[in-house]
C-alpha positions in Angstrom: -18.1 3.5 8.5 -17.3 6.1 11.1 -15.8 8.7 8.9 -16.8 12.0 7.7 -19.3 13.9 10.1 -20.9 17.4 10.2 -19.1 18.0 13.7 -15.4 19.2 13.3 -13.2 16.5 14.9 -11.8 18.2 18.3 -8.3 16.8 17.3 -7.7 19.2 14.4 -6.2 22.4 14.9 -7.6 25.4 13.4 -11.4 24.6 13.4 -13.6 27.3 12.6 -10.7 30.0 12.3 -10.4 29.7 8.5 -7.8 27.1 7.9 -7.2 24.0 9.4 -3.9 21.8 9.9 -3.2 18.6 8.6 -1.2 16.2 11.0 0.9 13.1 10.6 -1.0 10.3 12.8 1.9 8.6 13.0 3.6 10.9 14.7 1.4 13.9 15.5 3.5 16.3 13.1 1.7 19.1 11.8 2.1 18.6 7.7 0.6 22.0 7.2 -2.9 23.8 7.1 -5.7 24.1 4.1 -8.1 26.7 3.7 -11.6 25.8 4.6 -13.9 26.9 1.8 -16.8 29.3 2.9 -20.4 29.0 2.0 -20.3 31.8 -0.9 -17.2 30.1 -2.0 -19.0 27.2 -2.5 -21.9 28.9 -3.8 -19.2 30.1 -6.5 -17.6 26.7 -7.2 -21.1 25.7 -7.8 -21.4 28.0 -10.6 -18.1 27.2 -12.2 -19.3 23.6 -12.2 -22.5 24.3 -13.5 -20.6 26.1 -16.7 -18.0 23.5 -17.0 -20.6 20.6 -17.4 -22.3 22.1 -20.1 -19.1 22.0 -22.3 -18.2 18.4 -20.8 -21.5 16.7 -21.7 -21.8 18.0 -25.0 -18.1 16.7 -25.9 -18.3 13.4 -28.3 -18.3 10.4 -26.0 -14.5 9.2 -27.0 -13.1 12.2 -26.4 -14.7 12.5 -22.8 -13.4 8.8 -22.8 -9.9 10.1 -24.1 -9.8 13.1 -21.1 -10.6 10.4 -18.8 -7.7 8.2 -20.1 -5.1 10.9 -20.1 -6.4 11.8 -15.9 -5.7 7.9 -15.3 -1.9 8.1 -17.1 -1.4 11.2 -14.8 -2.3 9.2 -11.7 -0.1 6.5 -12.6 2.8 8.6 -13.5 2.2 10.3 -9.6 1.4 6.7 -7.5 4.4 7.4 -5.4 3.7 10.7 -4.5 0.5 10.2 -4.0 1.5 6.9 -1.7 3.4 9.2 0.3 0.9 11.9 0.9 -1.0 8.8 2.2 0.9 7.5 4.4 1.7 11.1 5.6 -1.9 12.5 6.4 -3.4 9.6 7.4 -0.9 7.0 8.6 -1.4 4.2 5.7 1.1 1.6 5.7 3.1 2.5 2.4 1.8 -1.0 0.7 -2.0 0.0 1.1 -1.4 3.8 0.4 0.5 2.2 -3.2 -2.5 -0.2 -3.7 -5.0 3.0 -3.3 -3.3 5.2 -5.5 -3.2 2.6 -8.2 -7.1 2.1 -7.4 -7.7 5.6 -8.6 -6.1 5.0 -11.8 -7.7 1.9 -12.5 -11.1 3.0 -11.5 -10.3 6.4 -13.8 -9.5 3.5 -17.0 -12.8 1.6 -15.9 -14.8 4.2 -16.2 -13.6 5.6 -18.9 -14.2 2.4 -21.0 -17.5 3.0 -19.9 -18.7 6.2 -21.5 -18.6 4.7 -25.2 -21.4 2.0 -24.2 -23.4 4.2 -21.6 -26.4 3.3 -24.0 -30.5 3.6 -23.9 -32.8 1.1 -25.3 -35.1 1.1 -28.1 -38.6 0.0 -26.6 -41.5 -2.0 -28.7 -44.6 0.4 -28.9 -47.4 0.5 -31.0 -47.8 3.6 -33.7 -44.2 4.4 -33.6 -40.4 4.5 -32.0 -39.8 4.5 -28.5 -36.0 5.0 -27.2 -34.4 6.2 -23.8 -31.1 8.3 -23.0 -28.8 8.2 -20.0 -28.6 12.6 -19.0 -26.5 13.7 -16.7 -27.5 14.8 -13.6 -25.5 17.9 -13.5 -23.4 18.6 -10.7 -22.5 16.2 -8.3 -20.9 16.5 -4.7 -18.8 13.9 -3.0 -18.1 13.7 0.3 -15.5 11.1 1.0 -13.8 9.7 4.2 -10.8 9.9 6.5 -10.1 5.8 6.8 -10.1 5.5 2.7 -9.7 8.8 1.4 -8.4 8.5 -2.7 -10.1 5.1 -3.5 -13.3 6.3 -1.9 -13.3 9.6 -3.8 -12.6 8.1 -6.9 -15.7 5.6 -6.5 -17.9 8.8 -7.0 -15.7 10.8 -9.2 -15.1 8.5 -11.4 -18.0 7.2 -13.0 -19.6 10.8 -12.3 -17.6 12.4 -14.8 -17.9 9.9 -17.1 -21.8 9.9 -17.4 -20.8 13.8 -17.8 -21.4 15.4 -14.8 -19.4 17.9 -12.9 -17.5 16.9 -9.9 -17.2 18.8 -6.2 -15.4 16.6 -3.7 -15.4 17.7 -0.2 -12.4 15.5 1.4 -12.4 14.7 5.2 -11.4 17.4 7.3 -7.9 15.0 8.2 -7.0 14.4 5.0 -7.4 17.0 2.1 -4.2 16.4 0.8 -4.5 14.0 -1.9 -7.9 15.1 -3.0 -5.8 18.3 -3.6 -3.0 16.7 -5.4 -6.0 14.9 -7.8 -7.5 18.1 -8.8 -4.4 19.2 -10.0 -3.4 16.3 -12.0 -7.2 16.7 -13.7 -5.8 19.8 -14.8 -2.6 18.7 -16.3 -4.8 15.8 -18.3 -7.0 18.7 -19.9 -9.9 18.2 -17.9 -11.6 21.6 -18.3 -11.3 24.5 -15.6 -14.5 23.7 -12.9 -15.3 20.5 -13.7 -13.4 18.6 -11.2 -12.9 20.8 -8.0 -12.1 20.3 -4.5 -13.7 22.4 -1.6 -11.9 21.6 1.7 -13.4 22.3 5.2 -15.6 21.5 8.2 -18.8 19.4 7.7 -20.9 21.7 9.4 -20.4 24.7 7.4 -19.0 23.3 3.6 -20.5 19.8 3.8 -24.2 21.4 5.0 -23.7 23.9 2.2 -22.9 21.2 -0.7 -25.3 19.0 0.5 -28.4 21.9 0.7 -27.2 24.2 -2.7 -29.9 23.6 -5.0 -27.7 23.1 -8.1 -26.0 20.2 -7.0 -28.2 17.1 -7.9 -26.8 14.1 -6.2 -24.8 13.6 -3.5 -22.5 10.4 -2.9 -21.8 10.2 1.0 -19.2 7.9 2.8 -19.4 7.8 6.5 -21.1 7.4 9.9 -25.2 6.0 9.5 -25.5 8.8 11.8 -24.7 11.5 9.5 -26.2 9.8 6.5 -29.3 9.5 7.8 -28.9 13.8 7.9 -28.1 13.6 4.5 -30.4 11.7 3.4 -33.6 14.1 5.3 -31.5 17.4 3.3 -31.2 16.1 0.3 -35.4 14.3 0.6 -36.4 17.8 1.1 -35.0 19.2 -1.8 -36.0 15.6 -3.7 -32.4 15.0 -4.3 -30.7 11.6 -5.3 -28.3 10.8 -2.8 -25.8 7.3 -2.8 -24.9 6.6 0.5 -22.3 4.4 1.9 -22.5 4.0 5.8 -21.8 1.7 9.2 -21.1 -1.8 8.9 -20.2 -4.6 11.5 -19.3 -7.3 9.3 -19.0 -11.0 10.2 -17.1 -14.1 9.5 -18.7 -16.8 10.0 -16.1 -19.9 10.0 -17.4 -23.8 10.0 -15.9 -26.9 11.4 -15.1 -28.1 7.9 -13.8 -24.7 6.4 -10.0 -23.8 5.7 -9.0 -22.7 9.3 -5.8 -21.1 8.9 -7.1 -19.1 5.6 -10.1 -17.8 8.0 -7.8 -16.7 10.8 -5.9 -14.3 9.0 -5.7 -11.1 11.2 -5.8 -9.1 8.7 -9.3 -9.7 7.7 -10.1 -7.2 10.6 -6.8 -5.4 10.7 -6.2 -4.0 7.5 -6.1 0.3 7.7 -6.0 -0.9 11.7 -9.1 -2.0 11.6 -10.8 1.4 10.2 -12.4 0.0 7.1 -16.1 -0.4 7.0 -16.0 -4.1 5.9 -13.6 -5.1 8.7 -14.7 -8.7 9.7 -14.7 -7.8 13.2 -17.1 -10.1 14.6 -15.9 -13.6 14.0 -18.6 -16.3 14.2 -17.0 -20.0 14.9 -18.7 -23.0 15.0 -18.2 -24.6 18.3 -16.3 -28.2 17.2 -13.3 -25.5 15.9 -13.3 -23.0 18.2 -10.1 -23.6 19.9 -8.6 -25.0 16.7 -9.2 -21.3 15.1 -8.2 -19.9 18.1 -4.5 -21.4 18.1 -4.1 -20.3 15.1 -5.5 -16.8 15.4 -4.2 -15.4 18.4 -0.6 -16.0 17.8 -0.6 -14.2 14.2 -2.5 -11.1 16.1 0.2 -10.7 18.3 3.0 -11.3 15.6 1.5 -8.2 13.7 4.3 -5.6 13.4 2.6 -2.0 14.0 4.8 0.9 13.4 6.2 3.3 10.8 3.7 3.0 7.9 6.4 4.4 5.5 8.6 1.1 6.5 7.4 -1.4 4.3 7.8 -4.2 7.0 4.6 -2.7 9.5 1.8 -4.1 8.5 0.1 -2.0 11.0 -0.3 2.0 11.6 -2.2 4.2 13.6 -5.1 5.1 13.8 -6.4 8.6 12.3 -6.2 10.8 15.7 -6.1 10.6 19.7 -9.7 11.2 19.5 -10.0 7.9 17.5 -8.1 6.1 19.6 -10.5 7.2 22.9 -13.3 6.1 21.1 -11.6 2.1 19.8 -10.6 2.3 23.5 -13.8 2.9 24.8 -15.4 -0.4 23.9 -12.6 -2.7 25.4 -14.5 -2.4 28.8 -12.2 -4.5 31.8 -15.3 -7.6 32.0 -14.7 -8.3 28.4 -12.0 -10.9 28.8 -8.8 -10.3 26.5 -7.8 -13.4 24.6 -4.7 -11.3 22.3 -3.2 -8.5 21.9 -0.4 -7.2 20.1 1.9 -4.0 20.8 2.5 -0.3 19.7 5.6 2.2 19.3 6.2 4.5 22.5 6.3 8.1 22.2 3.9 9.9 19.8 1.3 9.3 17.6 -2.6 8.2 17.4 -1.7 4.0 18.3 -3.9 1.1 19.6 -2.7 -2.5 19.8 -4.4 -4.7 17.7 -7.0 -7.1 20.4 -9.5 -9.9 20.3 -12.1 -10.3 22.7 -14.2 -13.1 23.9 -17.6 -11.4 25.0 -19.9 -13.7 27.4 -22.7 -11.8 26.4 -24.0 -11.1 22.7 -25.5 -7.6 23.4 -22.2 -5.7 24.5 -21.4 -2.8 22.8 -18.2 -4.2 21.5 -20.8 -7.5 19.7 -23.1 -4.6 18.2 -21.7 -1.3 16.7 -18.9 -0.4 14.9 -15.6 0.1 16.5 -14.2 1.2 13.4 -10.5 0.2 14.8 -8.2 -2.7 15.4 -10.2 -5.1 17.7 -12.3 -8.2 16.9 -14.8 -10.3 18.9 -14.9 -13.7 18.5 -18.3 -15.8 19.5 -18.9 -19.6 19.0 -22.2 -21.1 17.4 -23.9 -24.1 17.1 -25.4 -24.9 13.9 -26.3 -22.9 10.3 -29.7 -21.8 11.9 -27.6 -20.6 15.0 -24.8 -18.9 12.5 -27.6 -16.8 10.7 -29.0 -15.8 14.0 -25.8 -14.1 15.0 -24.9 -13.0 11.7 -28.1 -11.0 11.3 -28.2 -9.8 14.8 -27.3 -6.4 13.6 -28.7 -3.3 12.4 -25.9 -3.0 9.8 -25.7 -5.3 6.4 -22.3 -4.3 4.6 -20.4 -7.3 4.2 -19.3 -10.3 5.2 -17.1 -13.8 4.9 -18.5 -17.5 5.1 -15.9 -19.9 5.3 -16.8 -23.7 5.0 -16.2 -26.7 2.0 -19.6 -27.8 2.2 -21.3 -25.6 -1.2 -24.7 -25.9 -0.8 -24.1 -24.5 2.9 -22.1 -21.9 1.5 -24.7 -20.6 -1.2 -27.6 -21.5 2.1 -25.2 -19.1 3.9 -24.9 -16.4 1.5 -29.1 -16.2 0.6 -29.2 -15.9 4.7 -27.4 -13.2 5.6 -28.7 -9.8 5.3 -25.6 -8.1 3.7 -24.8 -6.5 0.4 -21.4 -8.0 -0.2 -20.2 -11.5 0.8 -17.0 -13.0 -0.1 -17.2 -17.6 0.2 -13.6 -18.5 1.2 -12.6 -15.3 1.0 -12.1 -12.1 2.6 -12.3 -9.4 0.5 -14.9 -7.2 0.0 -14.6 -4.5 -3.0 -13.7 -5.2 -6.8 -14.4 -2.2 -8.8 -16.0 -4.2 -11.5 -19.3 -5.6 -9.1 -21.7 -3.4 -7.2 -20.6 -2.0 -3.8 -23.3 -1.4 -1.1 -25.0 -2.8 1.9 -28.3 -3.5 3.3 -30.5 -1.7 6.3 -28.4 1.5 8.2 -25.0 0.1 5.6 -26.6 2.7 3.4 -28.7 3.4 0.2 -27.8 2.4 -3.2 -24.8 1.2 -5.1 -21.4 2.2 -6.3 -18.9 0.5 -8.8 -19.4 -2.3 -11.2 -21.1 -2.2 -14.7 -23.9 0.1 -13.9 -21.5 2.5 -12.2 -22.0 5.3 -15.0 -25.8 4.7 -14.9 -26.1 5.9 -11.5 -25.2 9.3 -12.2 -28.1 10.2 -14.9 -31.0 10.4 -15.7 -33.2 8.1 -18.1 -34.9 10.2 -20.1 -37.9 8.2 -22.4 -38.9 9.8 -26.1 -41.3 8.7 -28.1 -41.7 9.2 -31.9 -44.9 8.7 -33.9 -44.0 6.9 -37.3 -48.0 6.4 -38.2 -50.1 9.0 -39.8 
């Protein structure tokens, strides 16, 4: 996922003079500017958090639970305007920006029914009693994206603070906003002064200095393999737990027998315009329904209506910034024939049409790395054998669809490809009640599900002699 990186993004005003402006992508409005937070602010933050999650963990588990509860009622009582802040700093189609909003509030319930049945074990030994406790780890920094920026958040907040810890998120340099918004509706649930704080600003100065201050204990990272692999060295060299969630180039791999017009929906690579980590944007077909697939594809990608993401009609917006756009454009090089593509708006804003490709060749940049915008490629195969040849073919391992009638292929299919997350028949990707994660550079470790909590402590093993 090409999202947060530790080099300010040349398209936002303000970089490195204090503050930095927030723009519209839709229309390249400037919304307003936010403060970037210095090292020694951080450094105080820090402190705050390290004082707040003292008080927190030592609360009675319900009534942590109960905070957690009242935080989710705020959320839902403030979905709209925190939908519209959405769609505002980064160009969300109002649907979506609803759907995430309401994602925060149901992760917030989730885990707060959690914290009541975060429980050790009681081990057989010999010569006495031997039981384990999930600890906190502390303080815990988040560093959350651009293409996803509440639901994302709220996958490390979340179950962070409900395992105890304190909380400092570090939103994407475009969009602050509703991180901002969330802090403040922590408040008004009763969630104590530092435990939930937001520290804005450029990943090179505020992201280094979350990610190297020695009292933060974990870090949760969403964003480029690139910059995760940086992480992942800072926080090794100060023995640091770290979650990260990276790149993926996902495939759907479509057979002969599978439900053709439910695997051709554009949408499995355009939702967000395509800037969504589990975008299916390499589409494998067998060869006997390749044109078949195609009639029906093509014509929907072209129907797509891409405009105003506050008009509840566009199924489409732009894309974060101009410098986004350059970089989608970049990979649709003029020999890669052009088998669709759709339209945009005149006039302003960040906008690229949605486009399928037909590569000739399996080794183009537009086959291998992550576009991380509205374009797919589609390739024909031959056989299973042939299916898991090009599925694999990829240093990433996020997600992924298989799409066929035949079960025993589909479970053969799904033991086969090297990916953290596959969907049979279907095309999504996250549920906040299973683990969330992905195999090789997709990133280290796992977020949501039942063991959510767990990933934020410690298991701490005592031992008690009962024989004299």
């Amino acid at each position: 996922m090409d999202t947060v990186t530790f080099t300010a993004d040349e398209a936002e005003d303000g970089a490195g003079t204090g503050a930095r402006a927030v723009r519209n992508p839709a229309t390249g409005e400037v919304l307003g500017s936010v403060p970037d937070t210095t090292p020694g602010q951080l450094d105080a933050a820090v402190r705050r958090a390290v004082e707040a999650q003292r008080g927190w963990a030592a609360l009675a588990p319900g009534e942590r639970a109960r905070l957690l509860r009242r935080f989710a009622d705020q959320v839902e009582v403030h979905v709209p305007e925190l939908a519209g802040l959405e769609v505002t700093e980064a160009g969300h189609t109002i649907g979506n920006a609803t759907w995430e909003a309401g994602n925060v509030r149901d992760l917030l319930e989730y885990a707060a029914g959690g914290v009541e049945r975060l429980t050790g074990r009681q081990i057989p030994v010999a010569g006495g009693l031997d039981v384990t406790f999930h600890e906190p780890v502390g303080v815990v920094g988040v560093i959350a994206p651009w293409n996803f920026p509440m639901p994302v958040a709220a996958w490390g907040f979340a179950p962070a603070l409900a395992a105890g810890n304190a909380v400092l998120l570090k939103p994407a340099e475009a969009t602050p906003l509703t991180a901002l918004r969330l802090a403040e509706l922590a408040l008004a649930a009763g969630l104590p002064e530092g435990l939930f704080q937001v520290v804005p600003g450029a990943g090179p100065v505020t992201g280094r200095a979350l990610v190297d201050h020695p009292a933060v204990r974990k870090i949760v990272f969403t964003g480029s393999t690139e910059v995760g692999k940086e992480v992942a060295a800072r926080c090794a060299a100060r023995a640091k737990r770290v979650t990260l969630e990276l790149g993926g180039k996902s495939p759907s791999i479509v057979f002969a027998d599978a439900d053709l017009e439910g695997a051709a929906d554009p949408m499995s690579f355009l939702d967000n315009s395509g800037q969504d980590c589990c975008a299916r944007s390499r589409i494998l077909v067998q060869r006997e329904a390749y044109d078949d697939f195609l009639a029906l594809l093509l014509p929907a990608v072209e129907r797509i209506r891409t405009g105003d993401p506050a008009d509840p009609r566009t199924a489409l917006g732009p894309l974060i910034s101009a410098e986004q756009v350059r970089r989608v454009a970049s990979y649709v090089t003029p020999e890669l024939p052009v088998l669709a593509r759709g339209t945009v708006p005149d006039g302003p804003g960040s906008w690229y049409p949605p486009t399928v490709l037909a590569p000739t060749r399996e080794d183009v940049p537009a086959v291998t790395e992550e576009i991380f915008g509205p374009v797919a490629v589609v390739l024909p195969f031959t056989d299973e054998a042939d299916a898991l040849r090009l599925a694999n073919a990829t240093r990433y391992g996020l997600s992924g669809s298989i799409w066929t009638r035949d079960l025993g292929r589909a479970l053969r299919m799904a033991r086969g490809v090297a990916a953290g997350n596959l969907s049979v028949n279907s095309h999504a990707s996250v549920r906040y009640w299973t683990p969330f994660g992905g195999f090789g550079e997709s990133g280290v470790g796992r977020e949501l599900g039942p063991e959510a909590l767990a990933h934020f402590t410690e298991t701490k093993n005592v031992f008690i002699r009962t024989e004299e």
